[in-house]
C-alpha positions as CSV (number, residue, x, y, z in Angstrom):
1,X,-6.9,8.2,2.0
2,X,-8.8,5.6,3.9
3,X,-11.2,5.8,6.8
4,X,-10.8,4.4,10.2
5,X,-12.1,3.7,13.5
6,X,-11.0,5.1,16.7
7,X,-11.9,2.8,19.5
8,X,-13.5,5.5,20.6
9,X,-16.2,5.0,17.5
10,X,-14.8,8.3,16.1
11,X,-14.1,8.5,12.0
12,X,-11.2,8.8,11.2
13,X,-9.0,9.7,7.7
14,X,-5.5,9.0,7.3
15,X,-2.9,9.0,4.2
16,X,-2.7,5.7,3.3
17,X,0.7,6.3,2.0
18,X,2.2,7.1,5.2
19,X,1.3,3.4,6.8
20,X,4.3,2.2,7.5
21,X,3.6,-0.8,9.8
22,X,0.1,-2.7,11.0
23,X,0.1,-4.8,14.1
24,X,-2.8,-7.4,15.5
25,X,-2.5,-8.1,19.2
26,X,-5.7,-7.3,21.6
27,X,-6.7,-3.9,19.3
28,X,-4.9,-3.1,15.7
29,X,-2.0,-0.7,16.1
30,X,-1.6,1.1,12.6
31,X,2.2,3.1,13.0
32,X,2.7,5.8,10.2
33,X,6.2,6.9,9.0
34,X,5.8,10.0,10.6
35,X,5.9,8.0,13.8
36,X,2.3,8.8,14.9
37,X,0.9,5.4,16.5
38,X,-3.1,4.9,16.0
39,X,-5.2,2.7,17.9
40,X,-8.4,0.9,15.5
41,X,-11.0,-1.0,15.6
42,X,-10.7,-2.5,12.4
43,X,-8.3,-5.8,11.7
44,X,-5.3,-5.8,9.8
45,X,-6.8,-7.8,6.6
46,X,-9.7,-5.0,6.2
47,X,-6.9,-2.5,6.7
48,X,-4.5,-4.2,3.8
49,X,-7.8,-4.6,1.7
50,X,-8.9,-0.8,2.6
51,X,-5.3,0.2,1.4
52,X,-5.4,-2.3,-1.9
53,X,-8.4,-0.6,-2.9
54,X,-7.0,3.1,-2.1
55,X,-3.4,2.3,-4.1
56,X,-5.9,0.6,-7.3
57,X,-7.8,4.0,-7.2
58,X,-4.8,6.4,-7.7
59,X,-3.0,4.1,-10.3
60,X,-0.5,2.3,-8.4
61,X,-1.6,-1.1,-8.6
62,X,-2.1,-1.6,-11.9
63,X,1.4,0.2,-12.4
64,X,3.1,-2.6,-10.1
65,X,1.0,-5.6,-11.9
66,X,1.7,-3.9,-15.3
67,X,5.4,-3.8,-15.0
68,X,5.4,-7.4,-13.3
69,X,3.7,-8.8,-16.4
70,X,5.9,-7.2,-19.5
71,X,9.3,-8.2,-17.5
72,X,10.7,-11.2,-19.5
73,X,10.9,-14.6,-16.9
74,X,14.0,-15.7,-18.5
């Protein structure tokens, strides 16, 4: 889970899991795979670092640089 910004200064938390798409124009659109749309203050590079750090804390980064490092490059 990772914590957010409504433009209206509200908090609030959303399943990082379910972000399926982040988009920078004027404010940062953040669309989830349910289809909800949310409206954020924060930019897209804080929201891909927020998320980094969310996936590293439950395990599924290291998984994904684990499994990139034993496969053989030949």
């Amino acid at each position: 889970m990772i914590t957010v910004t409504r433009l209206n200064g509200k908090k609030l938390v959303i399943n990082a899991l379910l972000i399926e798409m982040i988009e920078e124009a004027a404010d940062t659109v953040i669309t989830l795979s349910t289809g909800n749309k949310l409206v954020v203050k924060e930019r897209a590079s804080e929201l891909i670092q927020l998320n980094q750090q969310f996936l590293q804390s439950i395990g599924l980064v290291a998984a994904v640089d684990k499994s990139v490092q034993t496969e053989d490059p030949a």
